[in-house]
N, C-alpha and C positions, 0 to 999 in steps of 0.2 A: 425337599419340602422348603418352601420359600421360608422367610425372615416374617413375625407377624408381629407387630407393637399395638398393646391396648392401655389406652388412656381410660382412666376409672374418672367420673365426680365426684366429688366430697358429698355429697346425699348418699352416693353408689355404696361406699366404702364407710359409711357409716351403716348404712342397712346392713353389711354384712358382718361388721364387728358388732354392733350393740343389738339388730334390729331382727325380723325375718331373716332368717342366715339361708331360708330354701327358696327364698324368693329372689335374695341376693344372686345365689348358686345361678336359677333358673337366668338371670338378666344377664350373668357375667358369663356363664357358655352360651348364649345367644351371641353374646359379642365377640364373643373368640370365634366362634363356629362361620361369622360373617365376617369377620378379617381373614380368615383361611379361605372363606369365597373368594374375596377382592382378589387375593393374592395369587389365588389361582387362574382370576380370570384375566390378572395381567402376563402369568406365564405364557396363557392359551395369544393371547395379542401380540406378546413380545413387547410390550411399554406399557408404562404406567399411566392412570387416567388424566388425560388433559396435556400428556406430551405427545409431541409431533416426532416420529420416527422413522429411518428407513426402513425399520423391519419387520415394524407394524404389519400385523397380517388379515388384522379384523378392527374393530372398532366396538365399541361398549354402546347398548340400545338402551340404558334403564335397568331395572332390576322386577324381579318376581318376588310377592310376597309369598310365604309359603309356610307351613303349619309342620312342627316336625315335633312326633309325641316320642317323649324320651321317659328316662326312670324319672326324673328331676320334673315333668310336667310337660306341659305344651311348648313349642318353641318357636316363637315367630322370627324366620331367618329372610333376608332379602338375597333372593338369587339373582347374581348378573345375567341378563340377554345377553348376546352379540346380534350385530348389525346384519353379519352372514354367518348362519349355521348356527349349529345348539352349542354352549357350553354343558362341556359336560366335569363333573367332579369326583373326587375319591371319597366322599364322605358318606353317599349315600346314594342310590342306582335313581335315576330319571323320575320314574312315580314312586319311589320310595316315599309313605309318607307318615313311617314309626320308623323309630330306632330297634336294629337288628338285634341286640339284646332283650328290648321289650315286647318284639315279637316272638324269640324262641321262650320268652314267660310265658306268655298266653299259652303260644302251645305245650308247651308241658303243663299247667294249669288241665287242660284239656285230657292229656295223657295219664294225670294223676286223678281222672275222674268228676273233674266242677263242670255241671254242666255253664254249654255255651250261656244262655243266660245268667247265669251266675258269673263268669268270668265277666261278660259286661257291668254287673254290679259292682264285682271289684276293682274294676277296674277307674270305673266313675268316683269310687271312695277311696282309693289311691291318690291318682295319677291327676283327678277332676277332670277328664275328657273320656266321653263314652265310645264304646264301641258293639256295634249293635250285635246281635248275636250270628245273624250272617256273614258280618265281617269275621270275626272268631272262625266260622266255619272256613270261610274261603282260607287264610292265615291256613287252617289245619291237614287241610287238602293237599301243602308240600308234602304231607307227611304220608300220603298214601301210598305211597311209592317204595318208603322204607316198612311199612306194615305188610303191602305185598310180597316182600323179599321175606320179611320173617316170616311168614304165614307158608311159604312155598319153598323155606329151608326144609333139604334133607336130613334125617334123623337117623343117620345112620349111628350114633353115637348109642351106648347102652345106659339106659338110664336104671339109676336104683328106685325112685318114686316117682310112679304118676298121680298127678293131681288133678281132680273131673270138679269142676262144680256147674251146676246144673242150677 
């Protein structure tokens, strides 16, 4: 993992000692989150932006702005293009576009019973970014696969109580 240095403002670093400490959090992993971009995407080039290199393998086109919902809130990150080909990163899969922890909440939310709309309400009173209840549904759909395996385990095991509810 490359080397990553983040320069705070005195505005930054007062919100976060005196001020909003979750809105500070939410600005200061947006800026971390987008120096481990940069950093990667000078791995992916082989030089840094704005140097001239033999090894240079690509070139930097601009950046993507991009929405990434985390426990901490929404999170506007700028993702580098390249000139030729996708950069690609370890932080989160191509249309990935919530944080992996805040999608296996939903779906246990789901699991433990809240319906889909209702996880979008809480969600909205969390996090402050909605998510409608189809997306819930699609999110939950990974999991069909692990409910089919349970449902079509063998039972050969002896059990002392069975439980029907009807």
């Amino acid at each position: 993992m490359p080397k990553v240095e983040l320069n705070l403002e005195d505005d930054e670093l007062k919100e976060l000692l005196l001020g909003d400490r979750d809105k500070a959090m939410q600005s200061i992993r947006a800026k971390i989150l987008d120096e481990i971009l940069k950093s990667e995407a000078t791995e992916q080039i082989k030089a840094r932006a704005y140097v001239r290199s033999d090894e240079r393998t690509n070139s930097r086109n601009g950046y993507r702005v991009r929405q990434l919902t985390t426990r901490v809130g929404s999170l506007e990150l700028h993702v580098p293009k390249l000139r030729h080909g996708n950069f690609s990163t370890q932080l989160f899969k191509r249309y990935q576009r919530s944080e992996q922890a805040f999608d296996l909440a939903l779906m246990e939310m789901v699991i433990q019973g809240v319906s889909t709309r209702k996880v979008a309400e809480i969600t909205k009173k969390l996090c402050g970014t909605t998510f409608s209840k189809s997306t819930v549904s699609a999110l939950c759909s990974n999991l069909d696969d692990q409910v089919l395996d349970f449902n079509r385990r063998p039972l050969t095991q002896k059990y002392a109580f069975v439980y029907a509810d009807a």
